[in-house]
N, C-alpha and C positions, 0 to 999 in steps of 0.2 A: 719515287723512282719510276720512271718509265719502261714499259716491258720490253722494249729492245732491250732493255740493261740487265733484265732478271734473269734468276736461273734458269736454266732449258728442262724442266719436270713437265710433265702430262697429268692438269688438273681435271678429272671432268667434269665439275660442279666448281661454280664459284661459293657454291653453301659449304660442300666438306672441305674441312684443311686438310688434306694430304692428299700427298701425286695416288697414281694410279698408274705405275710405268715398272719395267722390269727391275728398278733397284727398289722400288719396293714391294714387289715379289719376296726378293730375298729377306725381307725384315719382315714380313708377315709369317712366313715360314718359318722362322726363328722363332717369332712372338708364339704362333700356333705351339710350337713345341714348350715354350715356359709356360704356356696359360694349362696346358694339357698336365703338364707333372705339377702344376699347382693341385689340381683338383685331382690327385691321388691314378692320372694315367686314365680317365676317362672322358672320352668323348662326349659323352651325354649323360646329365645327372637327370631327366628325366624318367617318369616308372614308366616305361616303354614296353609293349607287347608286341611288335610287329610280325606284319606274314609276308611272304612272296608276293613280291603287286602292290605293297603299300606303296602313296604315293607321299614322299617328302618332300620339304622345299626348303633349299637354303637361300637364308636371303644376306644379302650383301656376301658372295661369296668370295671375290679378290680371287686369289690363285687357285680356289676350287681342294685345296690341301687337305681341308675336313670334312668333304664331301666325297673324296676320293679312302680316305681311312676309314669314315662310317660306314660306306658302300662294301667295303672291305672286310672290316670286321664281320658286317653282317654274314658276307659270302661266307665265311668260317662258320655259322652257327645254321648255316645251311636257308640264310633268307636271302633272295633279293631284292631288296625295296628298288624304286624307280624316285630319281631323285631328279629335281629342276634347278637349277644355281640360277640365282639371279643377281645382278650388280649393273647400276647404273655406266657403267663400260666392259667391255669385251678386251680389252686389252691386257688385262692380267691372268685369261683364261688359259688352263693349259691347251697345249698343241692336240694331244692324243688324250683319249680316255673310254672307258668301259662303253658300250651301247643305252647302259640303264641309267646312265648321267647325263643330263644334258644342259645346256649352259645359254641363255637368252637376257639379254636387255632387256631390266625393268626397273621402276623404281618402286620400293615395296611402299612408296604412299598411294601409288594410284597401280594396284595389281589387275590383271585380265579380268571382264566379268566373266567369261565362263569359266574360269576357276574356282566361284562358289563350292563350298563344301566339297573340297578334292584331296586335302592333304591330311592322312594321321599323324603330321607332325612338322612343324615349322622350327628353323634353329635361325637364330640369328644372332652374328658377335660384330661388336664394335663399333655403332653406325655414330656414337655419342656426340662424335665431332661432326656430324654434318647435319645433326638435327634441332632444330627450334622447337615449341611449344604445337605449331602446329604442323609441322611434319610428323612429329612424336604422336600425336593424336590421330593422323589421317593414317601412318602406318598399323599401330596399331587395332585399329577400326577396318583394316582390309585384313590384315592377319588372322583378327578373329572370323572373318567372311569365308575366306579359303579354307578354315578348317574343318574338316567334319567336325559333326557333334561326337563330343567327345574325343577328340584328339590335341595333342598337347603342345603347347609354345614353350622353348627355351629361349630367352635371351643373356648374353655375356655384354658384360659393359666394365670397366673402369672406373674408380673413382677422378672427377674432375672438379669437383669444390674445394674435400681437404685434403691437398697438396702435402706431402709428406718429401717435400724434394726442395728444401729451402732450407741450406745447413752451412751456406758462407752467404758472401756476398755476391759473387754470381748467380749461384743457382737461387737466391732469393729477387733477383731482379729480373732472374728468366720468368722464374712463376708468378711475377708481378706482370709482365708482360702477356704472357699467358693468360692472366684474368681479365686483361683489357680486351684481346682479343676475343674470349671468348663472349665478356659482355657486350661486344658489338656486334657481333653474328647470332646472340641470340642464343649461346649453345646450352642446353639446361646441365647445370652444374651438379647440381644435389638428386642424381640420379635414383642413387637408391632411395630414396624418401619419395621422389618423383613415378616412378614408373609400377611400384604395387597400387599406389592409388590407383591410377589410370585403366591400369589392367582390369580394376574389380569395377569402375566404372564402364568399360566399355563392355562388360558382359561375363569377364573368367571368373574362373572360380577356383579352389584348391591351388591359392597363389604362394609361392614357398621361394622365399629369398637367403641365398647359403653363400659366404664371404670367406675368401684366402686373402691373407697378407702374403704381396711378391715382392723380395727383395731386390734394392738398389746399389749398385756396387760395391763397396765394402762390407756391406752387409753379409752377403752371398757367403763369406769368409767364417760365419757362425749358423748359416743353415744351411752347411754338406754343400754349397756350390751352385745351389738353385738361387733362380731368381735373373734378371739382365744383370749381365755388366755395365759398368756407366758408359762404354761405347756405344753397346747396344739401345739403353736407353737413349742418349743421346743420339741416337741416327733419327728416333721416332720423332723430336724435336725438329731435328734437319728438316724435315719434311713439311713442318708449318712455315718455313723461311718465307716463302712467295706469299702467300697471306698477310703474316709478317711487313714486310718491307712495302704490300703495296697499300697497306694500312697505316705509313710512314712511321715505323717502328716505336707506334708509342709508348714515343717519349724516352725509352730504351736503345733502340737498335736500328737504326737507319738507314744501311748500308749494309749490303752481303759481307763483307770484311768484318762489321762491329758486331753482326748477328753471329758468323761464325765464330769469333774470339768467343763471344758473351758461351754459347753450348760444350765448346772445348774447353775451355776455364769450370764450367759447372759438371764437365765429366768429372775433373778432376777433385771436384770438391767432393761428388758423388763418391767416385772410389776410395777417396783418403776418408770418408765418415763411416761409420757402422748403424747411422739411424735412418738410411733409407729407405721406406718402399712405398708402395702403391696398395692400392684395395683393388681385387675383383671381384664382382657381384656375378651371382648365375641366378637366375627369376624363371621358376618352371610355375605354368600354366595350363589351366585346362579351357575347353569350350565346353560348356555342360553337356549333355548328352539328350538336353530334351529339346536343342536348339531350332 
């Protein structure tokens, strides 16, 4: 398919699959709030001690959503941390926001040097889909740089190996799809097995890996209402289409019409089943403190 022909979304890396444009503002901001009542309404499973002045860094922020409720929170228990958002586009930053947040173009594989040892605490969610083998390794290796000694890393990721989303014949040809793409871009699948090793290789320590199962549509219907709906899951799908089609739909979906049928057909499988969901991983880290 030729890009005069593709959808009109705002990619800013041809590595990550998904736009970076105001409609998907509003699906992250949804995502933010399932990923959050997943893990019991807390923003941070780190053992966090902060004081006024601490400097934090979110990295891959998108809408700035969780930077703006930690900033928040904190203002209630009487701290104000100063916090840096970063994300390889400006585009999904909010308009207005507090003085103590601020919001810069970076890509957290090659971070500022004089950033060395400046933040008590680094968060990062969802980069999965835009990293290979060695973006995974160059990020994490600046992550640990920027941290003081002894200050801690959170990462949030998704499971992207085992697919728990293949319960007809749709959504079994989407996540066959799905695995084509991601082995051509490199994306690392088997995250959680992947990313504690790496972390204790590149220097952390006190690495602590804690997992929620989130419901997929029908599901939602026997845990109290939590988890996506197959709509909502399925918009996050939407989003790989441009990837997708200009990958010539292997072998699946080859046309914006056949990709969309194929995600509306797997909504509905989704809702009509009760054995859908997903894994989330949260991966808290330290920098040893004699660094």
């Amino acid at each position: 398919m030729t890009e005069e022909h593709l959808p009109q979304r705002y990619y800013p890396s041809t590595q990550y699959l998904l736009p970076a444009d105001q409609e998907e503002v509003a699906r992250l901001n949804e995502q933010h709030r399932i990923i959050i009542k997943a893990f019991e309404d807390k923003l941070s499973l780190a053992p966090l001690s902060l004081n006024t002045g601490d400097k934090i860094l979110e990295s891959a922020a998108g809408s700035g959503v969780w930077a703006l409720e930690f900033a928040a929170e904190n203002i209630v228990k009487g701290v104000e941390v100063d916090i840096e958002c970063i994300d390889i586009s400006a585009k999904q930053y909010p308009v207005t926001y507090p003085s103590h947040i601020h919001f810069s173009v970076h890509s957290v594989a090659h971070l500022p040097p004089e950033w060395t040892n400046t933040f008590s605490y680094a968060h990062q969610r969802l980069v999965v889909l835009a990293m290979n083998d060695t973006l995974w390794r160059s990020a994490m290796k600046e992550l640990f740089r920027v941290l003081k000694p002894g200050g801690w890393l959170e990462l949030i990721e998704f499971e992207t190996k085992r697919f728990h989303c293949g319960v007809g014949p749709s959504s079994n040809r989407l996540c066959s799809l799905v695995d084509k793409l991601f082995t051509e871009k490199g994306i690392i699948q088997d995250v959680s097995d992947y990313l504690c090793p790496l972390l204790k290789e590149v220097g952390f320590t006190d690495i602590q890996c804690q997992t929620r199962d989130v419901s997929v549509g029908g599901r939602r219907t026997i845990e109290g209402g939590n988890g996506y709906t197959g709509e909502q899951w399925g918009e996050g799908w939407m989003g790989i289409k441009v990837p997708v089609l200009m990958g010539g739909g292997y072998g699946v979906a080859n046309t914006t019409e056949r990709f969309d049928a194929l995600v509306q057909a797997s909504v509905r499988e989704w809702n009509d089943s009760k054995e859908v969901y997903t894994i989330f991983y949260v991966i808290t880290a330290r920098k040893p403190v004699s660094s």
